[in-house]
VOGU-3710 file (C-alpha; in Angstrom, 3 decimals, decimal comma):
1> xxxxxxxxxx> 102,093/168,935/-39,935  99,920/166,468/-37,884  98,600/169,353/-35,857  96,405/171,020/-38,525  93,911/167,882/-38,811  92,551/168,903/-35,813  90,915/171,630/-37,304  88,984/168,752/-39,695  87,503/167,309/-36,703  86,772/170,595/-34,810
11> xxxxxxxxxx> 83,306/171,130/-35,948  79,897/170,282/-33,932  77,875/167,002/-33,994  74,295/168,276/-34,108  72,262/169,512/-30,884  71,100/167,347/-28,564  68,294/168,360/-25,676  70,035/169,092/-21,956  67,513/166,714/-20,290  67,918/167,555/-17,063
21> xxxxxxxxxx> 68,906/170,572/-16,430  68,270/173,759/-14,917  65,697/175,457/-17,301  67,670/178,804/-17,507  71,245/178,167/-18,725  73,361/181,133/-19,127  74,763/181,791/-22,872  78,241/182,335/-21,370  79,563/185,753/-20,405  82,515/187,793/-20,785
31> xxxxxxxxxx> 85,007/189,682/-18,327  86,044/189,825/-15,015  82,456/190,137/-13,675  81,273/186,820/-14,794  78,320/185,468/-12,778  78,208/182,142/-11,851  74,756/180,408/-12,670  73,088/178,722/-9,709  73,044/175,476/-10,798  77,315/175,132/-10,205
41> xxxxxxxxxx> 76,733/175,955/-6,499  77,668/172,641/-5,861  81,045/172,962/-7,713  82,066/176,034/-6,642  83,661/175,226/-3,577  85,898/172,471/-5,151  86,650/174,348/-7,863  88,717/177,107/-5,651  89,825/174,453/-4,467  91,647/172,887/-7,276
51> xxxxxxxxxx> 92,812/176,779/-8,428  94,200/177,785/-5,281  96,045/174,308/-5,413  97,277/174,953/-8,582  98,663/178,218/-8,088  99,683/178,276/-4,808  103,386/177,162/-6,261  105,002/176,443/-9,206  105,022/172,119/-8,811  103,856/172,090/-12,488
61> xxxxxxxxxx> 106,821/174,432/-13,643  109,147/172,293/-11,780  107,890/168,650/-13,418  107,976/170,251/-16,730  111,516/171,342/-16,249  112,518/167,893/-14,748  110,659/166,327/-17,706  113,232/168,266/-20,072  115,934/168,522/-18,588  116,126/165,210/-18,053
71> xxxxxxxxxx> 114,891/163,666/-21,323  115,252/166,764/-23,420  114,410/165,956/-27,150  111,697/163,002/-27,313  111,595/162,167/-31,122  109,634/159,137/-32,062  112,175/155,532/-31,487  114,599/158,070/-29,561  116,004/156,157/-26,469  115,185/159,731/-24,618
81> xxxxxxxxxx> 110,959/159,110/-25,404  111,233/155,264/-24,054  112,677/156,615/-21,004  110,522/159,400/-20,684  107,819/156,935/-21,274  109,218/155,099/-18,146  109,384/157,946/-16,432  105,725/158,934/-17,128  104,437/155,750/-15,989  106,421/155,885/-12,572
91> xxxxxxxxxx> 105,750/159,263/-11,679  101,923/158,390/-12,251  101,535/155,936/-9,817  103,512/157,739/-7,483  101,374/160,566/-7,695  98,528/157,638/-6,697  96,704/157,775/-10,309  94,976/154,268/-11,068  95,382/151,675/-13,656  98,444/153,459/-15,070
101> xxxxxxxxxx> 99,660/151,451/-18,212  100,912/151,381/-21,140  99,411/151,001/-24,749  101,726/149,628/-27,298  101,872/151,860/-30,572  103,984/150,668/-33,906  105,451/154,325/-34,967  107,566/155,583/-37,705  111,634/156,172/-36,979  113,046/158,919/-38,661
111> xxxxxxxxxx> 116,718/159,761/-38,068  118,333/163,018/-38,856  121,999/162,339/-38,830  124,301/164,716/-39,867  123,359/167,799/-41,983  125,229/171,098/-42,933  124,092/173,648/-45,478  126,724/176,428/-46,748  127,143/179,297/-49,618  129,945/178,503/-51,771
121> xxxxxxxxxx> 129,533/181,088/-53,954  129,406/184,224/-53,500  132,128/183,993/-50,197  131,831/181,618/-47,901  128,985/181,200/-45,479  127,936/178,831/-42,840  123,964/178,596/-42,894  122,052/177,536/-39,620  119,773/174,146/-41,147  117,326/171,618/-40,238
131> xxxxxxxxxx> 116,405/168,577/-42,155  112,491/168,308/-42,504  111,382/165,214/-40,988  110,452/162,949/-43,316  113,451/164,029/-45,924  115,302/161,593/-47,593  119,173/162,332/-47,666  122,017/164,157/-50,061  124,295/161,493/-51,690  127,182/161,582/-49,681
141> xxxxxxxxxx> 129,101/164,577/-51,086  126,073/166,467/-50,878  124,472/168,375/-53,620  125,623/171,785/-55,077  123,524/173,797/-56,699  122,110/177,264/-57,720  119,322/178,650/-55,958  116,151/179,354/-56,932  114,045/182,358/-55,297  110,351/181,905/-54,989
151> xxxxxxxxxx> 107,655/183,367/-52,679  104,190/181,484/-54,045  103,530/178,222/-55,696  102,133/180,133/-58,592  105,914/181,479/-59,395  107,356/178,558/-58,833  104,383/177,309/-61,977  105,649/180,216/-63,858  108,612/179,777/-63,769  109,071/176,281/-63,982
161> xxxxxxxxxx> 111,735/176,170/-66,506  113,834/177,591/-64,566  113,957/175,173/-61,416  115,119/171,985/-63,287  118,713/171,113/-61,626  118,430/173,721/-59,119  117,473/173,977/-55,173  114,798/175,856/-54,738  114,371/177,960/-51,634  110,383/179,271/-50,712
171> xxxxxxxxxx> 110,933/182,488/-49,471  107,322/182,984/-48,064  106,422/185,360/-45,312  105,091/184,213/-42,215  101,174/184,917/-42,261  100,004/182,280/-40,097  100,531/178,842/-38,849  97,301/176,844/-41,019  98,356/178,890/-43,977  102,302/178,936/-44,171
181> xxxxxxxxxx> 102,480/175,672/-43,009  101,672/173,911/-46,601  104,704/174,848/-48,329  106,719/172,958/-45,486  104,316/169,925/-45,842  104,560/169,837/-49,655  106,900/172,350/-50,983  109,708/169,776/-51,889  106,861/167,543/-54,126  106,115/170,508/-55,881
191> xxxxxxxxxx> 109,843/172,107/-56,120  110,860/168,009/-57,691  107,839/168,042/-60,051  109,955/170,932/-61,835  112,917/169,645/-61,670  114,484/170,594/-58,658  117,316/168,351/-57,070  116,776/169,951/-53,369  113,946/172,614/-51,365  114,735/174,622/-48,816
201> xxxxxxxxxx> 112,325/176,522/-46,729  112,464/179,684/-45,070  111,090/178,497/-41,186  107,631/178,724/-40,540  107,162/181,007/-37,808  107,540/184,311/-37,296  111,092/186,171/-37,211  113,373/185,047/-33,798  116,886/185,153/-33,449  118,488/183,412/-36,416
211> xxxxxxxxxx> 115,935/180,468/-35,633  115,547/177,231/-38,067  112,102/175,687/-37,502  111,663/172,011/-38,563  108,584/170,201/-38,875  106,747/167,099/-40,867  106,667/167,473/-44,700  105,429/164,624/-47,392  106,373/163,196/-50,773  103,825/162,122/-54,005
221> xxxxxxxxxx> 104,640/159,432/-56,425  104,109/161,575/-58,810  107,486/162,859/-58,473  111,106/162,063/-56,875  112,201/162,437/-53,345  114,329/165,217/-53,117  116,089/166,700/-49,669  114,346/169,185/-48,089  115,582/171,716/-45,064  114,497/174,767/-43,295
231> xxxxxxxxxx> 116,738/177,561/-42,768  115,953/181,040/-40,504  113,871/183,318/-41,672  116,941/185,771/-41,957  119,175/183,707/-44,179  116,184/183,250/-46,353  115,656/186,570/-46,892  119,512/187,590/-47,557  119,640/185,085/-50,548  116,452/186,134/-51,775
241> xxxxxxxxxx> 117,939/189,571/-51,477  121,185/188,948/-53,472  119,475/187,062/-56,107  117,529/189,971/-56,566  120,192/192,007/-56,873  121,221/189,687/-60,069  123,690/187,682/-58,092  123,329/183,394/-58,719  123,797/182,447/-55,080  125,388/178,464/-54,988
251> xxxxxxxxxx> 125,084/176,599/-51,992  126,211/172,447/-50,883  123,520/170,501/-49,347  124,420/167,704/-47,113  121,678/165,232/-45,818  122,346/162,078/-44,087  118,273/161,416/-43,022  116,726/157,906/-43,076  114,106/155,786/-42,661  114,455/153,235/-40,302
261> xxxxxxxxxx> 111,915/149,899/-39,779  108,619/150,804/-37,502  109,813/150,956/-33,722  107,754/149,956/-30,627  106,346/153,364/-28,855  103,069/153,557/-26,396  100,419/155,692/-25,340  100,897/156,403/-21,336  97,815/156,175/-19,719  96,667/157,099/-16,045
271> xxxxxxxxxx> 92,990/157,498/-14,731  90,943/158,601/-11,970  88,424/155,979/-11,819  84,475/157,273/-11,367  82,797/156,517/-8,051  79,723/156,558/-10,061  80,183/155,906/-13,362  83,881/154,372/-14,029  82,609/153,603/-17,905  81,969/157,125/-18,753
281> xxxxxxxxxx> 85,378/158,939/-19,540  86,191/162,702/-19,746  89,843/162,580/-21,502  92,652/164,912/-21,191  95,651/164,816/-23,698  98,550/165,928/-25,086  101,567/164,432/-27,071  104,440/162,999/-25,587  107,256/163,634/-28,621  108,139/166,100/-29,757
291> xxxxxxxxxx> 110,860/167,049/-32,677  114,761/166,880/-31,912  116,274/170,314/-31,896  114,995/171,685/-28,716  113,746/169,655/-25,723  110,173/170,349/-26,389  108,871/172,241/-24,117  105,922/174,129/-25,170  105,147/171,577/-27,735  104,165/169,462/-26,233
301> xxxxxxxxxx> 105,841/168,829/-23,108  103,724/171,664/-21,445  100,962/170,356/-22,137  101,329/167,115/-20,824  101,635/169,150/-17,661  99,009/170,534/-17,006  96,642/167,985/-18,393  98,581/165,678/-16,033  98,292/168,330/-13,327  94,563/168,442/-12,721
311> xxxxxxxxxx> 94,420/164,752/-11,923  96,978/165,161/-9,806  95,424/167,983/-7,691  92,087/165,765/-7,458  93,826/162,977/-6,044  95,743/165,301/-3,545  92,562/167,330/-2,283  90,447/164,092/-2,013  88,425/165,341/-4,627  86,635/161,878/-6,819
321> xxxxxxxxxx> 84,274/162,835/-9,638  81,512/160,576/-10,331  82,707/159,851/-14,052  86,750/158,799/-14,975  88,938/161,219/-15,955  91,484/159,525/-18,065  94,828/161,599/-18,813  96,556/160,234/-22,123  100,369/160,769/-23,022  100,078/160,476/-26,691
331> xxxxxxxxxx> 103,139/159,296/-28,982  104,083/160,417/-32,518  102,028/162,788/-33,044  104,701/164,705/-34,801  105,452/162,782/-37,668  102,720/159,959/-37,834  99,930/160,810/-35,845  100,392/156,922/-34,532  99,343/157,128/-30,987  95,935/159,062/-32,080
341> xxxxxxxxxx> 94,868/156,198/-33,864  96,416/154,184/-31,922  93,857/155,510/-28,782  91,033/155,333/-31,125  91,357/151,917/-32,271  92,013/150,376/-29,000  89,320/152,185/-27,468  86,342/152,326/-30,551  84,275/150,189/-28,186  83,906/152,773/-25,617
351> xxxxxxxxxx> 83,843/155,712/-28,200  80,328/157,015/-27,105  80,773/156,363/-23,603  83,384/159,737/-24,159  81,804/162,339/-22,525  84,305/165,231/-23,636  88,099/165,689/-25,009  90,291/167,916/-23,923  93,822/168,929/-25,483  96,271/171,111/-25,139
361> xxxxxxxxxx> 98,863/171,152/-27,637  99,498/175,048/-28,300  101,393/176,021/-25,586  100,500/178,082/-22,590  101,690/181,648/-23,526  99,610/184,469/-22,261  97,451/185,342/-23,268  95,862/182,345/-23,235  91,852/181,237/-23,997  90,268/178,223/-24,280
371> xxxxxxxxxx> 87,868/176,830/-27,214  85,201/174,618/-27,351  83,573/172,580/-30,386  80,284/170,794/-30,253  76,625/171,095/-29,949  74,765/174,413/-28,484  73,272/172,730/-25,726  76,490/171,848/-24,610  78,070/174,826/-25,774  76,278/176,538/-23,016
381> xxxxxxxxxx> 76,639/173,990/-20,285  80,479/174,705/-21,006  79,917/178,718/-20,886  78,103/178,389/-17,680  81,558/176,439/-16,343  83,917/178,965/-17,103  82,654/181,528/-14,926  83,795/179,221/-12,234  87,635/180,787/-13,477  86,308/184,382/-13,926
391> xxxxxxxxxx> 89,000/185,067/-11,016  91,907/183,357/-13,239  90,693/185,574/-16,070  90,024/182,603/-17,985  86,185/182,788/-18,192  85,344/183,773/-22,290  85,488/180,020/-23,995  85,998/180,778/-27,947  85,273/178,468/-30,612  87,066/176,071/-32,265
401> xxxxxxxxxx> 88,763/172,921/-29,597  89,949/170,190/-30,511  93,722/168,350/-31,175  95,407/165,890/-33,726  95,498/163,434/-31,164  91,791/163,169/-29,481  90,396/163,601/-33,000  90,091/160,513/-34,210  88,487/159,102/-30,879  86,231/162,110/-30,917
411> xxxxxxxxxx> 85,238/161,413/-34,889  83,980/158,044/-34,097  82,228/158,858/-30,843  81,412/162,379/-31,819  82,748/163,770/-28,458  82,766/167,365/-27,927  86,138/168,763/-27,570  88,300/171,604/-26,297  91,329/172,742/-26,788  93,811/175,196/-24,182
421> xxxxxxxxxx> 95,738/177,576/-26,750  98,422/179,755/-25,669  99,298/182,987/-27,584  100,206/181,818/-31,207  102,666/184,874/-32,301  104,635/183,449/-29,021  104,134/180,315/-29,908  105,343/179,872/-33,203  108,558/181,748/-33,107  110,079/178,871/-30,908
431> xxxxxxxxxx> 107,981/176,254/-32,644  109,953/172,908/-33,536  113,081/174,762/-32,938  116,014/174,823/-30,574  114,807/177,565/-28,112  112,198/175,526/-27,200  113,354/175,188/-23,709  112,051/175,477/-20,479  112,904/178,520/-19,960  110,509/180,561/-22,268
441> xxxxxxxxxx> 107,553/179,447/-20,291  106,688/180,942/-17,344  105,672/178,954/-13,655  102,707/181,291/-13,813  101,323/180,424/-16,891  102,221/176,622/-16,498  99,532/176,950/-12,766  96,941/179,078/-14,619  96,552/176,199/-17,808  96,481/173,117/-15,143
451> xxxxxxxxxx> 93,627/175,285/-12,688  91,843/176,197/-15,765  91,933/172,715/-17,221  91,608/171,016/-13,828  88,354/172,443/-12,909  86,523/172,384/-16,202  87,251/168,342/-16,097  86,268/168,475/-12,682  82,873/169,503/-13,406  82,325/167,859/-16,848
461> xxxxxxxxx> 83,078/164,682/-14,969  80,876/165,346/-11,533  77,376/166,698/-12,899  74,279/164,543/-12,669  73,428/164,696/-16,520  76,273/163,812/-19,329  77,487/166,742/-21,429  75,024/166,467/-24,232  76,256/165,596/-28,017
//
């Protein structure tokens, strides 16, 4: 759920005069054909550099595959996350990154336990489930109840009568991620406000094979906590089906979720210091959890990667920008948003001395693009950049970066952001769900994301002039 506050601090922080600069900056240009403006002559060089490096083999493929098949599943408190953390912070310094730490984060623990979900009537049927995070649990025996059908929240108002003592099940077609996304966040507040004694949710993604997508949802005090569980996007629509066929559908819910007290996480953080300007920081991010059922590899393993990757490749090729490039492993993002805040309050001193934020936290399917948000001046200085990956296909910068976790730093210090998006439709159909494995993403598109992202923090962090705000 934590993903789609990014989009309330993607927006521009006024325009700002490029003092310094070349007089004629390009407005950005699109296709294969890109020209690259005179003025990154003395970046060019470097930046082939840092692409041929990065695709010249498949090192980030391999890390992200030792990262999960090692650790796998790296929910918030998990035992797998702390070592993962210890694992993060090793393979840093080995890699010869400077003043890698930690950053001590209090975060929420969640368990799941055990959790089953079955038709009892009509014939028996074994339904794949997964608890939302956040859920509270089924008394012990479970719950049994009839099901309630609806598609919209107005129904569910319409027919609100009907829901009291029942678990209702939001049958809602995928449309996409922003939009669908609510009635996971808040669908069981709503569903108890009527009544209800359970929600279930038909995933939100699009169709895959039989899937169940978790993912954060919330509560209200203005009504009580009831379990709450997605099922596949199938199974939702064969009990919608029967019940419209005039059939009452009965299924048992069994929860065992909990609460547990706050649990010690951290932040893992590695730099490359400036040989120039050390207090003026371009940062690169991603989140370090992820949810349980899969070993989270697109989100947000992945992107760890390549953020990770670019530093990496600097330090290998010699290559030491005048400003720091500081590469953040961020914790519970997933279901707290903790090590965002975290980052920010630690770090509010140096807040304007952020030059830009980078994230990548949608995966890395092709095709890919990345998005920039913040001030037309700068807008432009970041157009003129990405011709430098015209030959990676990766030159056309959209609108709209930014991330969950460098928002709030980039709030407070208004820092323009980006953002490295993979194909969503891909995306989201193994989204917080057990086939998020390594092996959907492909080496190729794991070196393309860490080239891309390694040379435009390359340059950011080398030219003369700060990107303006």
């Amino acid at each position: 759920m934590y993903r789609m506050l990014a989009f309330l601090f993607a927006v521009g922080f006024g325009i700002a005069a490029a003092a310094g600069w070349p007089a004629a900056l390009s407005a950005g240009t699109d296709g294969a054909q890109a020209q690259v403006p005179g003025w990154l002559t003395p970046y060019r060089d470097n930046a082939q550099r840092l692409i041929s490096a990065a695709t010249a083999d498949q090192f980030g493929w391999d890390r992200l595959a030792e990262l999960t098949d090692t650790y796998g599943a790296r929910l918030t408190g998990s035992d797998n996350l702390t070592r993962a953390i210890a694992w993060a912070v090793e393979t840093m310094k080995k890699d010869g990154l400077e003043r890698v730490r930690t950053e001590k984060v209090m975060a929420p623990r969640w368990v799941r336990g055990q959790e089953s979900l079955e038709i009892i009537d009509p014939p028996h049927h074994v339904i794949p489930m997964l608890g939302l995070g956040g859920s509270v649990a089924t008394p012990p025996e479970g719950i049994e109840a009839d099901v309630m059908v609806v598609s919209t929240m107005d129904e569910l108002q319409r027919r609100s009568a009907e829901a009291k003592g029942r678990i209702v099940l939001f049958d809602v077609p995928y449309t996409d991620y922003g939009e669908t996304v609510a009635y996971r966040s808040g669908g069981a507040r709503a569903a108890a406000r009527h009544g209800a004694v359970g929600m279930l949710l038909r995933s939100v993604g699009p169709m895959g094979l039989r899937t169940t997508h978790t993912g954060g949802m919330a509560y209200g005090d203005d009504a009580p906590k009831i379990p709450a569980a997605a099922i596949s996007v199938e199974d939702s629509q064969r009990i919608h089906r029967m019940v419209n066929r005039g059939r009452t559908v009965r299924v048992r819910l069994k929860m065992e979720a909990r609460f547990e007290p706050d649990v010690e996480s951290a932040n893992v953080i590695g730099e490359l210091v400036g040989r120039e300007r050390p207090d003026e920081i371009v940062l690169v991010g991603c989140h370090f959890d992820s949810w349980d059922p899969g070993t989270g590899a697109s989100d947000d393993a992945v992107g760890c990667v390549v953020t990770w990757e670019g530093m990496r490749l600097m330090k290998k090729l010699g290559i030491q920008p005048r400003r720091t490039v500081r590469v953040v492993l961020f914790t519970n993002e997933e279901n707290g948003l903790r090590g965002g805040t975290a980052y920010r309050d630690a770090h509010a001193a140096e807040a304007e001395n952020h030059i830009l934020a980078i994230e990548s936290d949608s995966g890395v399917f092709a095709p890919a693009r990345l998005a920039f948000s913040g001030s037309e001046s700068a807008r432009r200085i970041i157009a003129d950049i990405g011709t430098l990956l015209a030959g990676i296909d990766m030159q056309s910068i959209g609108p709209g970066g930014g991330g969950a976790d460098i928002g709030p730093i980039a709030q407070l210090g208004r820092v323009p952001m980006m953002a490295y998006s993979g194909d969503s439709m891909k995306y989201f159909t193994i989204h917080h769900t057990p086939a998020d494995t390594v092996e959907r993403i492909l080496p190729a598109e794991v070196s393309k994301a860490a080239a891309s992202l390694a040379v435009m923090t390359y340059v950011v962090a080398e030219m003369p002039e700060r990107l303006p705000k």
